[in-house]
C-alpha positions as CSV (number, residue, x, y, z in Angstrom):
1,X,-2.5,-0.8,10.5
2,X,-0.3,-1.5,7.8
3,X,4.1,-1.2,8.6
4,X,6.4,-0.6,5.7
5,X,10.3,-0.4,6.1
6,X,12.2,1.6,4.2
7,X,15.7,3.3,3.7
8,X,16.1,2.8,8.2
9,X,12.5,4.0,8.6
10,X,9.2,2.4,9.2
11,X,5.8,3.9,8.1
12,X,2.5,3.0,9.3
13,X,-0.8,3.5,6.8
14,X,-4.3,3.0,8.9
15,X,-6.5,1.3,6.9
16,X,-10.4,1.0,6.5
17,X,-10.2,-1.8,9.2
18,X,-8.2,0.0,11.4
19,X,-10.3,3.2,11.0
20,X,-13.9,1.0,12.0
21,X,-12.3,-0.6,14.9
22,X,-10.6,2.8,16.3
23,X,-14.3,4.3,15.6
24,X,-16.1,1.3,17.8
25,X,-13.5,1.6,20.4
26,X,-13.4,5.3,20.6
27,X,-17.6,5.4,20.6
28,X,-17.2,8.0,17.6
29,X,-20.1,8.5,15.4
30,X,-19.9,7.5,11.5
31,X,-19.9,11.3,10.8
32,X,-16.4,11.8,12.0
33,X,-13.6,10.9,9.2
34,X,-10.0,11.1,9.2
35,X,-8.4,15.1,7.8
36,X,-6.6,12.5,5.5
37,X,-9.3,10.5,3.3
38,X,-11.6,14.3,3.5
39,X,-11.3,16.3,0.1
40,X,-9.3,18.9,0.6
41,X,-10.6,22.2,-1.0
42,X,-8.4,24.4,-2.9
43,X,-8.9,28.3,-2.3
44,X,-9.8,30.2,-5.9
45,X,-6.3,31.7,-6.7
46,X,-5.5,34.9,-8.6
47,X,-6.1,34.6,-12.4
48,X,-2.9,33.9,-14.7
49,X,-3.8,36.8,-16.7
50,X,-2.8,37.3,-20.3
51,X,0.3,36.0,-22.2
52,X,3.8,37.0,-21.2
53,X,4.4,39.7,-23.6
54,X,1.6,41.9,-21.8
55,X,3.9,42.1,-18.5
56,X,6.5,44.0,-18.0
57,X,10.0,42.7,-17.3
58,X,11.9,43.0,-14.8
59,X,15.3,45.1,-14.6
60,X,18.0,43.9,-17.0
61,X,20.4,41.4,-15.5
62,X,23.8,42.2,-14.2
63,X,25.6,40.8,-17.3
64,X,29.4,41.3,-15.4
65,X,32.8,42.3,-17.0
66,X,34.3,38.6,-17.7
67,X,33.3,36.6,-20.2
68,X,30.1,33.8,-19.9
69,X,31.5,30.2,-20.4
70,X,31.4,28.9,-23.3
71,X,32.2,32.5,-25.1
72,X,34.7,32.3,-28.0
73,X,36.1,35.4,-27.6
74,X,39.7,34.7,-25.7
């Protein structure tokens, strides 16, 4: 196990060492590995589709009756 302190915290990392000896003690076989070090596979997401012009926008925005900053006009 590896102990970092930072910012009033500490963190431990498990390392390969730590992992064979918890695996000898623990009588697991080689076949079991940590959720951490597996690949995690991504689900297919929906395509982007085309470029932004082909969707339509949303409702105009609420534009309000004062000025925006920065507006010269008072």
């Amino acid at each position: 196990v590896r102990e970092t302190f930072a910012w009033m915290h500490y963190y431990w990392y498990l390392t390969n060492d730590g992992i064979e000896f918890l695996r000898t003690y623990l009588n697991l076989p080689s076949e079991i590995v940590p959720a951490t070090l597996k690949k995690s596979v991504k689900p297919a997401g929906r395509p982007m589709g085309g470029p932004p012009g082909d969707r339509p926008r949303g409702p105009p925005r609420f534009e309000g009756d004062r000025p925006r900053f920065g507006d010269r006009d008072g």
